[in-house]
C-alpha positions as CSV (number, residue, x, y, z in Angstrom):
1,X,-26.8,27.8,26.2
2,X,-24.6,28.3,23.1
3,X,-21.5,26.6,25.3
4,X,-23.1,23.6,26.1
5,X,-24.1,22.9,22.3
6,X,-20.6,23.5,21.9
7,X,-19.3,21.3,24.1
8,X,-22.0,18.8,23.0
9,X,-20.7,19.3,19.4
10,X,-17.1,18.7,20.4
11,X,-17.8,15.7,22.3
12,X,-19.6,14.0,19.6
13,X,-16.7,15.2,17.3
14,X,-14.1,13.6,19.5
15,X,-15.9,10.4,19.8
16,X,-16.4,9.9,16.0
17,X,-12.8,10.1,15.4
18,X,-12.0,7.5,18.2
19,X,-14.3,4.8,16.4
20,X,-12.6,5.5,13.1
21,X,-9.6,3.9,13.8
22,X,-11.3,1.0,15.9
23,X,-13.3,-0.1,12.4
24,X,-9.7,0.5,10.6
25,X,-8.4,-2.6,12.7
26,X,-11.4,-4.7,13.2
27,X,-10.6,-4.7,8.4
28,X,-7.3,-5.5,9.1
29,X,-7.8,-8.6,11.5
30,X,-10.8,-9.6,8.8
31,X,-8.5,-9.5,6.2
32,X,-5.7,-11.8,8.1
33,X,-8.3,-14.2,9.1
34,X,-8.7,-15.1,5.2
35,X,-5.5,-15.8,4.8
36,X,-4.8,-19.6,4.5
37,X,-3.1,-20.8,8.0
38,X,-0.3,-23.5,7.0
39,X,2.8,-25.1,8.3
40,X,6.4,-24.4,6.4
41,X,10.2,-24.9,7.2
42,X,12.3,-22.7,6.5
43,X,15.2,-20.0,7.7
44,X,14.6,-16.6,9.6
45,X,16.7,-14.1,8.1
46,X,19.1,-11.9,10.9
47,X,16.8,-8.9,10.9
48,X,13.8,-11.1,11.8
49,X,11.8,-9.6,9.2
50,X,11.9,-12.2,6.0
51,X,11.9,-15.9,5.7
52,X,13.0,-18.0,3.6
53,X,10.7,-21.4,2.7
54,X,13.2,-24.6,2.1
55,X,10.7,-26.5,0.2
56,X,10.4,-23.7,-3.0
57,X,13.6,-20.8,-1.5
58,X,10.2,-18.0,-1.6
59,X,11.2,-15.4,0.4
60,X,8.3,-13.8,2.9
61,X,7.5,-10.8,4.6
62,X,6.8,-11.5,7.8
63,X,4.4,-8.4,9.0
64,X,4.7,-9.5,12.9
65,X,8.0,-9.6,13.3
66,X,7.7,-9.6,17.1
67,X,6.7,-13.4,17.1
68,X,10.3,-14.4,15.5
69,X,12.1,-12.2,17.9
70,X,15.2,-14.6,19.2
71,X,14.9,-17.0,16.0
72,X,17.0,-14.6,13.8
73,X,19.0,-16.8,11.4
74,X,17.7,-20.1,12.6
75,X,16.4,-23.2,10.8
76,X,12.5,-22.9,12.0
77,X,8.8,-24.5,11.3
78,X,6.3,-22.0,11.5
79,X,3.1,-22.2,11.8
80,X,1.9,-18.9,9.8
81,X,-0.8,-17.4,8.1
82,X,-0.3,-16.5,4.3
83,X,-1.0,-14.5,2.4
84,X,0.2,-15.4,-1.2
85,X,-1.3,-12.2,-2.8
86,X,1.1,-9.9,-0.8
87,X,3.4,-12.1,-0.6
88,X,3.3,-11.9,3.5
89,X,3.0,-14.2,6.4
90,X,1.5,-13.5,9.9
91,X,3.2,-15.8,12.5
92,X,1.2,-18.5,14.8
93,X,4.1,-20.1,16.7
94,X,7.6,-21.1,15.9
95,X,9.7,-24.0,16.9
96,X,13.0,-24.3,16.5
97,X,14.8,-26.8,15.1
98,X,18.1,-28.0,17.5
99,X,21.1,-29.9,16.5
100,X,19.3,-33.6,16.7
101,X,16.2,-32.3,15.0
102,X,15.9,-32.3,11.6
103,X,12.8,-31.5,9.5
104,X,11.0,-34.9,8.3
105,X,12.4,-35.5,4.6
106,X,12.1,-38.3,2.5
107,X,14.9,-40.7,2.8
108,X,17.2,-40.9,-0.4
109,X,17.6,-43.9,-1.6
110,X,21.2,-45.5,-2.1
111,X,20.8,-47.3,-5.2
């Protein structure tokens, strides 16, 4: 008798500290959804980790690195997440800019 309350014990043990991390993640994904989804231009740094906004030279942690993964040093629009307070983007989707696209700019006047 005293094994099986045991083993009941354990069991409800082991299964506590399997949900613990579980609630630890479904926080995480809460606190990413808050974070205002926006579209910048910038440059991917050659570790894939940082980038670089053109439009105010910020630099950002990127925390998924994985999604830039091929883009390292390249002239990109991202579609990202950000969060502003920790100074950190989550990636969406990337697109590259080639050699006969060019972000949209205003054109300079000649005058």
């Amino acid at each position: 008798m005293n094994r099986i309350l045991i083993m009941v014990l354990g069991l409800t043990a082991l299964i506590s500290l399997n949900a613990w991390p579980q609630q630890k993640k479904s926080q995480t994904k809460a606190t990413t959804a808050t974070a205002k989804a926006m579209t910048i231009v910038g440059m991917v740094s050659a570790d894939e980790k940082s980038f670089v906004n053109d439009k105010d030279k910020k630099t950002w942690t990127v925390d998924n690195p994985e999604a830039l993964k091929g883009h390292g040093g390249h002239h990109v629009s991202l579609r990202a997440s950000v969060d502003s307070a920790k100074n950190e983007i989550h990636v969406l989707s990337v697109k590259m800019f080639t050699a006969t696209t060019k972000p949209a700019t205003k054109p300079k006047s000649s005058y």
